[in-house]
C-alpha positions, 0 to 999 in steps of 0.5 A: 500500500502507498503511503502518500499523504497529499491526496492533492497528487493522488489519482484514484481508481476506484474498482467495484469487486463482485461481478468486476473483478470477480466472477460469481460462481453462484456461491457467494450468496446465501440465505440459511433456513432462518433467514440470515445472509451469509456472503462467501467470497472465498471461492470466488474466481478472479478476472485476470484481466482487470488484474492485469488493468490495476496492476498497470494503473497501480505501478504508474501511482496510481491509488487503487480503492475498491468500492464493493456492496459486500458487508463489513462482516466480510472483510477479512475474507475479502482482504484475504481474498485480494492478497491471495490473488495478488490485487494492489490495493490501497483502501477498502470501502464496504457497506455497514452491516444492516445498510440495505439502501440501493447499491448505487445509493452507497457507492455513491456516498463513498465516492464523495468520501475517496474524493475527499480522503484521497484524491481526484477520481480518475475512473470508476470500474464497476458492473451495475448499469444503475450504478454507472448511471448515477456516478455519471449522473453526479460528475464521476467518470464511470466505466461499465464492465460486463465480465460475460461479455469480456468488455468495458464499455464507456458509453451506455447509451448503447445496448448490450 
């Protein structure tokens, strides 16, 4: 992880997890017979291309934070998973436990936060067009990413 204090220098990429730099293997998500909602990421396949992508962004000085809907209660695993998939990263943002607002809703909330915190927001990477939508809305460069498809898209005015 960078040490760079000045958030001034800092160009930020901000990276979604599930479904942008991970497949689902249909594992991850849970609902026990009680009710609960368990999330196991462990298992979860990487996209060696975007690895490839932050391992780029990250060797030019880049700061790399990811923005995941995941719930706090899974960031260990989380951080194990990125270590042991060998992601760069330098700061983690995860829904609150208990926090079942939209998706689109908190992400956007953290971005003003990571602007704040650590720099200019050169590029957001996420999969959820509702999501691209919204930051594009407010001003973020968001990139919308279909992993079945193998493509990032900048434009969403097209269809899939």
């Amino acid at each position: 992880m960078k040490s760079n204090t000045s958030n001034e220098e800092n160009l930020v990429y901000v990276f979604d997890i599930d479904g942008t730099i991970t497949i689902d293997n249909g594992d991850s998500f849970h609902v026990t017979d009680d009710g609960k909602f368990i999330q196991n990421v462990s298992n979860d396949t990487p996209i060696y291309d975007m690895k490839l992508l932050i391992d780029s962004l990250y060797a030019g000085g880049g700061l790399i934070v990811y923005c995941t809907a995941r719930y706090e209660n899974v960031r260990k695993q989380t951080i194990t998973w990125l270590k042991k998939h060998d992601f760069a990263f330098d700061h983690l943002y995860m829904r609150k436990n208990g926090d079942y607002r939209r998706s689109s809703i908190v992400k956007l909330e953290y971005m003003d936060e990571i602007k704040n915190k650590h720099g200019y927001i050169c590029s957001v990477f996420e999969n959820n067009l509702e999501t691209v939508k919204l930051l594009r809305h407010h001003g973020y460069n968001a990139m919308l990413c279909d992993v079945k498809k193998n493509v990032v898209k900048l434009n969403t005015n097209e269809h899939w």
